[in-house]
N, C-alpha and C positions, 0 to 999 in steps of 0.2 A: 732517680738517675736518668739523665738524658743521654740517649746513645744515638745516634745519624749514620742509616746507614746510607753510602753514598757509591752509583754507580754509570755504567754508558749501555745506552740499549741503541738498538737498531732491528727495528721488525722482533718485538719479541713479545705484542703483543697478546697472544694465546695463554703465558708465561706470566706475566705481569703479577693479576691477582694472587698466585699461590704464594709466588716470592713474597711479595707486601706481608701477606696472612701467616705465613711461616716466620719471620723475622719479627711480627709483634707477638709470638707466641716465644719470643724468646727473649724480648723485652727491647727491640727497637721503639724508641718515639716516636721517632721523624726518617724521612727518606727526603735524598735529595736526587736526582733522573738529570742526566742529562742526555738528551736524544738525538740522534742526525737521522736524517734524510729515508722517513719512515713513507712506509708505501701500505704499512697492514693496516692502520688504527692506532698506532702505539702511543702515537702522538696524542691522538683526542683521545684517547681514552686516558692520561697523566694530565690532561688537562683539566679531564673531568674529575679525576680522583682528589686531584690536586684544591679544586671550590669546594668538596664535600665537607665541610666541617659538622655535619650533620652525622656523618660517617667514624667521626674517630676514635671512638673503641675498637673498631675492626678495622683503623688506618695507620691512626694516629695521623701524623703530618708529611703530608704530599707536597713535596716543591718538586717544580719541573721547570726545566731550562733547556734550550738551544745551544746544543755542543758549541762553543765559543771558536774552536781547530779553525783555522785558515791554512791551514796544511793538511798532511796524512796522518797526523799522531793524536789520534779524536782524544784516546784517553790519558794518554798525560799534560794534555791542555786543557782537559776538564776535572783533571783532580787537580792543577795549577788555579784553578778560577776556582775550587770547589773550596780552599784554604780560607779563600777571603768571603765565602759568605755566612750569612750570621747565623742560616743553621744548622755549620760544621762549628765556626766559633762560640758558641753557647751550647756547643756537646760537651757532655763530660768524657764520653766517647765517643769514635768515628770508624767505623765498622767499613772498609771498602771493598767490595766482593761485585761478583757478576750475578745475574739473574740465572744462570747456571749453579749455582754455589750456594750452596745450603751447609750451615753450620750446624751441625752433630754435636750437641750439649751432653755428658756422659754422668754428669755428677748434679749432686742438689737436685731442686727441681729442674735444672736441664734450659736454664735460662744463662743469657750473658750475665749476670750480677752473679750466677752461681758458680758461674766458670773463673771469672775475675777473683774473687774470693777463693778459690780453692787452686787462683795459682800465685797469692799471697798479693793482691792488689799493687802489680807492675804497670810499671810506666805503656809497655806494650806488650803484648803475646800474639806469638806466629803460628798460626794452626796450620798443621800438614793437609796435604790431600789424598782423597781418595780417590781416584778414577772411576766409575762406575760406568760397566758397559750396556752394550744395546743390547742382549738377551735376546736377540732375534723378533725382539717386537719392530715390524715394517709399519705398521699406518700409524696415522696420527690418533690419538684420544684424547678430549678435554677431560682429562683427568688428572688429578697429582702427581707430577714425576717420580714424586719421592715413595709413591704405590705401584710405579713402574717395573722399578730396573733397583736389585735390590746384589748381582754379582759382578764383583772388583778382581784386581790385580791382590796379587798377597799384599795387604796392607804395608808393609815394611820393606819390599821391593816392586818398582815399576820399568820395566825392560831390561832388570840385570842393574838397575841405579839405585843405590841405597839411600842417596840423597834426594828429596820428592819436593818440590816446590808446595809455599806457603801462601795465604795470605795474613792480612793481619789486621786487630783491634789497638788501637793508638787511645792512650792517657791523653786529659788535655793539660797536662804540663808537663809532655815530651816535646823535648827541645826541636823543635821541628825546622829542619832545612825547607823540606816538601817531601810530599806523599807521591808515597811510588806503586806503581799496580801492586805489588805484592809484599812491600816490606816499607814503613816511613823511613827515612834519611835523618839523621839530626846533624846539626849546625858542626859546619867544621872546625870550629875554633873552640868545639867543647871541650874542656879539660879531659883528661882517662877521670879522673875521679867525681865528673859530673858526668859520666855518658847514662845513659836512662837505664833503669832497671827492666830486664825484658826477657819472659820466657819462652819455653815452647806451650803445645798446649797439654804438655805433662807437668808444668809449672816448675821445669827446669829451667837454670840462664842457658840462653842460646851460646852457640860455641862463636869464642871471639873473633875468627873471621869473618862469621855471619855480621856480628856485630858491626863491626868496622867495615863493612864489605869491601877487604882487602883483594879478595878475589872474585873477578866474573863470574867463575863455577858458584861461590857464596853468597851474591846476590841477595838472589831470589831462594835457597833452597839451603837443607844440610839435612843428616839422616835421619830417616824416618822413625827406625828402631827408638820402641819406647816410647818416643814424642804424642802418641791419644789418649795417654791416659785419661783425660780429663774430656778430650776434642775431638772431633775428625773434623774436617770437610769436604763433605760430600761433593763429587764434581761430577754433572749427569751433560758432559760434553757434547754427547750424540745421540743421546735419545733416541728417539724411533729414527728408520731408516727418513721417513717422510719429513721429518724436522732436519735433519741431517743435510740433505737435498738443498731446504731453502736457508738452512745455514749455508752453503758452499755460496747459493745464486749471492747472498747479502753479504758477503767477503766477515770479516769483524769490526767491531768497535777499535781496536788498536791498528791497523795498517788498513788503506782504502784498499778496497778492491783484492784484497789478500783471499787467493782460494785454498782450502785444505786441499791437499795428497788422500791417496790411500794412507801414508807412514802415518798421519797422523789419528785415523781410523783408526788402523790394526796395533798402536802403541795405547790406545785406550779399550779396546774391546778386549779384555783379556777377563774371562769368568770364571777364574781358578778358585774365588772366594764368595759367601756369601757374607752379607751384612744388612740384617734386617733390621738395628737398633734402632733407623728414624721413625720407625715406623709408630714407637711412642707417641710420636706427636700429629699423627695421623686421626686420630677422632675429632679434638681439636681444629684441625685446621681445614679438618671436611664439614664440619660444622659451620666456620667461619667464610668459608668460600660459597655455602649453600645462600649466605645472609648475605653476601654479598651480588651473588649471581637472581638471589631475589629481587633486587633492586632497579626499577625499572631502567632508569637512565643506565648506570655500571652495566646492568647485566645484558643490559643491546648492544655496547660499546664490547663488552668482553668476547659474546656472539659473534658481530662483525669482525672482530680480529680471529678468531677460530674460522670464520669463513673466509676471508683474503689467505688466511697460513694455508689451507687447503686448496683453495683455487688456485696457488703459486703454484704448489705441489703438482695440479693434474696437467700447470703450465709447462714448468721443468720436464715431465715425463712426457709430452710431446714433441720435446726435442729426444732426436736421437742420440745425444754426445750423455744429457741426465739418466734418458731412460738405459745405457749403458751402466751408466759410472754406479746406477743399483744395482744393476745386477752383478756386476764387478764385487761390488760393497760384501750384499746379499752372499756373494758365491768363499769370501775370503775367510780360509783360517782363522780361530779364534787364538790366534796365536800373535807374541806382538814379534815384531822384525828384528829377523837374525834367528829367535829358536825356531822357525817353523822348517827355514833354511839348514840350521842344525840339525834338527830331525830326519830331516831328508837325507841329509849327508851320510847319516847313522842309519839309516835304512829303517826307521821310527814312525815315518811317514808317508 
């Protein structure tokens, strides 16, 4: 089975290798990168993973590419360009997720083929998320995220919302319009009795608005409740305080120049749960990263991008507006917005 996973990076560098090593422990193939306007190494180092074909038990396949955007919408004009190349077209799947986003396998061996199998081999399935906060870890570590930061939001509510946004594994014979950051679109002239067969990742059919995304709220998202059976995915948004930082300086992959708030902090830092389950695949993939980071070329290339993500960091903290906006961060409730305000209200706080 050939699966593609396919995504947008900008300065992520530091980040790179685990995601690669995590996703072929789950049975990706091939990755396909599409990058802009990289200042850490991100770049050379995709280009270098990208020639290793020496590497492919611990790669598989490296395509890298130049975000095609001539505007501000990086990633949906690189999942528009990502449709027509040949190693999303000869996937049997297309896996599209961020290098933040780690897919949480709960059944079989805990690979894609055992997820797709135990949610009766649909056209598509929408795996929820889970939020996972910073736990008060401030510096940066070349370390596994996924050995980082292991407490969430209650799984099945995030700010008082019962509905938690998706992304999703696409069949390659869903009627595909085009691929959307979190959900593919099928062809609007499909019949109701031709629309794709498509679960959650508890191998239920999704609820028919999602379907149809009759509504904006449906989109991208519907209740959580129930929906992991089989899935989670893990989303380590914020990491250490120090990664967070040159997240802000490097805006996202989806809007130029876009800075996070505090709201969007304090709507992910909530540590009311823990959830140690990925942890399963933590031998493995420290293993895999060790053979990688042994590698003279890879392992100078992965080096340098841990040394640029750290020098931004002591850059940003000598401005006074960054080395505020930490301590700001550092000083905030672990509370997401509106209950901390609640609390208060009720003399709780």
């Amino acid at each position: 089975m050939r699966i593609t996973a396919v995504t947008c990076v900008k300065n992520e560098g530091p980040f790179l290798l685990e995601w690669i090593a995590f996703n072929r422990l789950l049975g990706v193939t091939d990755h396909l990168f599409y990058s802009n306007d990289c200042s850490d190494g991100t770049d050379t180092l995709l280009d270098a993973l990208a020639q290793r074909e020496d590497l492919g038990d611990l790669l598989g396949r490296i395509v890298h590419l130049s975000n095609p955007a001539q505007g501000r919408n990086y990633q949906m004009e690189a999942l528009k360009d990502a449709a027509r190349q040949s190693v999303v077209k000869q996937a049997d799947w297309v896996w599209v997720a961020d290098v933040d986003e780690f897919l949480n396998i709960h059944v079989g061996d805990h690979t894609i083929p055992a997820l797709i199998t135990a949610c009766g081999d649909p056209q598509a399935i929408s795996v929820t998320f889970q939020f996972f906060a910073n736990g008060g870890v401030e510096g940066f570590e070349d370390r596994p995220v996924i050995a980082q930061f292991d407490r969430s939001h209650n799984p099945d509510l995030w700010c008082g919302e019962s509905a938690i946004e998706v992304k999703s594994l696409i069949r390659k014979d869903f009627p595909l319009q085009y691929y959307g950051a979190h959900r593919p679109f099928f062809k609007k002239d499909t019949a109701a009795g031709d629309r794709p067969v498509w679960t959650d990742g508890s191998g239920r059919p999704v609820q028919h608005k999602f379907l149809v995304a009759a509504n904006p709220r449906r989109i991208r998202k519907f209740p959580a409740a129930g929906a992991r059976a089989h899935a989670t995915l893990n989303h380590y948004a914020l990491r250490s305080l120090d990664s967070y930082l040159v997240k802000n300086d490097r805006g996202d992959v989806n809007r130029e120049n876009r800075a996070f708030d505090d709201t969007y902090w304090r709507e992910r830092n909530d540590p009311a749960w823990q959830d140690r389950s990925i942890l399963r695949y933590l031998p493995k993939l420290e293993a895999a990263l060790a053979a990688l980071k042994a590698d003279a070329q890879i392992g100078a290339l992965h080096e340098a991008a841990v040394t640029a993500h750290r020098a931004k960091r002591d850059a940003l903290m000598a401005q006074p507006a960054y080395a505020e906006m930490f301590a700001h961060l550092k000083s905030l409730p672990t509370y997401p917005p509106g209950e901390y305000e609640l609390m208060q209200e009720l003399g709780l706080a």
